[in-house]
C-alpha positions in Angstrom: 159.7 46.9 104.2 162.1 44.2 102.9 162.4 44.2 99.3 161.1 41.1 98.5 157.6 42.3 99.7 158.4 45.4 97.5 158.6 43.5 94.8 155.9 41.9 95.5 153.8 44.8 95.6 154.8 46.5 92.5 153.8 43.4 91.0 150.7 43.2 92.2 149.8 46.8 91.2 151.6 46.1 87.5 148.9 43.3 87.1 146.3 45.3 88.8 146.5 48.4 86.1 147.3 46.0 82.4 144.3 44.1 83.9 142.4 47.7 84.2 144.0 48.9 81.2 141.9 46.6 78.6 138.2 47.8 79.7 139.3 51.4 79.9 140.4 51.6 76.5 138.2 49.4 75.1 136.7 51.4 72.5 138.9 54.2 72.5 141.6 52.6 70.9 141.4 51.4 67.2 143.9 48.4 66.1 144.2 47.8 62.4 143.2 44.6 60.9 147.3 43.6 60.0 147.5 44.4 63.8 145.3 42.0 65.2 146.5 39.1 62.9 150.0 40.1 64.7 148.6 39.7 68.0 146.7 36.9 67.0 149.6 35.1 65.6 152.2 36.2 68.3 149.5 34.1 70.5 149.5 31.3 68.7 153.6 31.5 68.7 154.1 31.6 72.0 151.3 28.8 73.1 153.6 26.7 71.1 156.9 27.9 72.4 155.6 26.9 75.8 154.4 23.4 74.6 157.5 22.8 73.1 159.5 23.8 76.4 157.4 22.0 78.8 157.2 18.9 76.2 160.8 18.6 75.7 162.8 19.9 78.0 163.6 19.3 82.0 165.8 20.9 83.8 167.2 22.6 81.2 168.0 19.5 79.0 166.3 16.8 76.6 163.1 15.5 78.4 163.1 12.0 77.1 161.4 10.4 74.0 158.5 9.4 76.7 157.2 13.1 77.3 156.8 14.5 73.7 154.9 11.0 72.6 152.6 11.9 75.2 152.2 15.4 74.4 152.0 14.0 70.8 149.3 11.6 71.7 146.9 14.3 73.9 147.0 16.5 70.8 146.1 14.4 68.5 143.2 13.5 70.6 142.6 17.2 71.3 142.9 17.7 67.4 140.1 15.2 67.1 137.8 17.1 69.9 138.2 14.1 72.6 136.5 15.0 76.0 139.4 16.7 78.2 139.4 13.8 80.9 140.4 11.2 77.8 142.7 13.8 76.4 144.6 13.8 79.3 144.5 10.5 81.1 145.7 8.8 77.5 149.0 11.3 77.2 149.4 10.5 80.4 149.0 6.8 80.1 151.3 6.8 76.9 154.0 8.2 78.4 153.9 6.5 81.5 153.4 3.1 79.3 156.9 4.1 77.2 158.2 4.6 80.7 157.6 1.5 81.9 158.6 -0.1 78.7 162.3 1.5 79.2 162.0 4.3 76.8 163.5 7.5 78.8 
């Protein structure tokens, strides 16, 4: 067995068991109340940290002004509760639009 299929396979049993791991404890295992604002807010921290990576960065430098406008737009769209479609298609459109217009 070569070891990238190995790895592969360790994987895949890893995600098999934390997936398993949730409905057999559930109910056997009591979190405190500050604990689940934790995990709640380490959620919420690293949604963010992903947006912000994939908003403003490419290949491992500055994205351009184009991209984060974009993002900026779709949020605030998604802030106001626009339908998905429009959400996306107009942060798409703005930053293809500040393309066009020169702005990297």
């Amino acid at each position: 067995m070569s070891p990238t299929v190995a790895v592969i396979l360790a994987l895949a049993v890893g995600t098999y068991a934390f997936r398993l791991v949730g409905p057999v404890l559930h109910g056997r295992v009591e979190l405190s109340a500050r604990v689940q604002e934790l995990l709640s807010a380490g959620a919420v921290v690293l949604l963010v940290a992903l947006l912000a990576t994939g908003a403003l960065t490419e290949g491992g430098g500055f994205a351009g002004w184009a991209r984060p406008a974009g993002v900026l737009v779709g949020g605030v769209l998604a802030w106001r509760r626009a339908p998905f479609v429009v959400v996306v298609l107009a942060a798409a459109g703005a930053t293809a639009a500040l393309r066009l217009a020169g702005v990297a």
